[in-house]
C-alpha positions, 0 to 999 in steps of 0.5 A: 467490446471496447467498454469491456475492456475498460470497465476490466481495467477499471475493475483491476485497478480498484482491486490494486487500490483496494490490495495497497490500501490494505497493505500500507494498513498493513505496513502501519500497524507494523510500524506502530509495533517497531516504532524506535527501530525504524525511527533509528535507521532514518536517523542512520540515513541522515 
């Protein structure tokens, strides 16, 4: 019972991983897009 349990969890996180590494590729094609805008406001938080 216990491994179950971890190969669940093991199994959830690769699924987390594999969600975020779509969504930063995701944020980075979008960024790519809106190049300058982005670059301005951290220019602004400077």
């Amino acid at each position: 019972m216990k491994n179950n349990k971890d190969w669940s969890r093991l199994l959830k996180m690769i699924l987390v991983e594999d969600k975020n590494k779509f969504n930063t590729r995701k944020v980075l094609k979008k960024s790519k897009v809106t190049n300058t805008p982005l670059h301005r406001r951290q220019d602004v938080k400077k």
